[in-house]
C-alpha positions, 0 to 999 in steps of 0.5 A, a space after each residue: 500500500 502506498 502512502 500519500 503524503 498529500 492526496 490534494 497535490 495528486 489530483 490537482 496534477 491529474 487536473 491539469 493533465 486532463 485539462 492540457 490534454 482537453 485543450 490539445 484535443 479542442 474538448 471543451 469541458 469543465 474538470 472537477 476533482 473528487 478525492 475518494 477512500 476507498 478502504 472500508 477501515 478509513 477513518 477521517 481525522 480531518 477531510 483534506 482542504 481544498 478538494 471535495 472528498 468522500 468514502 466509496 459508498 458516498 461517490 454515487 451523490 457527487 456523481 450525480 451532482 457533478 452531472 446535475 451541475 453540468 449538463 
């Protein structure tokens, strides 16, 4: 198992290589990030700052929201 030092900084470097690889291809669609834990033994201590996060089993609602919210 891997140890991530900063989650945050990790998906932040993954949206901007999808928003790169989005203006390289002329796709015009907005990018938003969500950090999701896996393991069922995860115990939030505190949820990261500045990105949206969440356990598996609460993944479906931010999907749906983030599809409510962009159409």
């Amino acid at each position: 198992m891997q140890n991530l030092d900063n989650p945050v900084f990790q998906l932040n470097k993954h949206i901007r290589f999808i928003e790169k690889w989005f203006a390289l291809h002329r796709i015009n669609l907005p990018v938003a990030g969500l950090l999701v834990f896996t393991a069922n033994s995860c115990v939030f201590r505190a949820k990261p700052a500045g990105a949206l996060s969440c356990k598996t089993y609460q993944m479906n609602e931010y999907l749906h929201r983030i599809l409510r919210d962009s159409p």
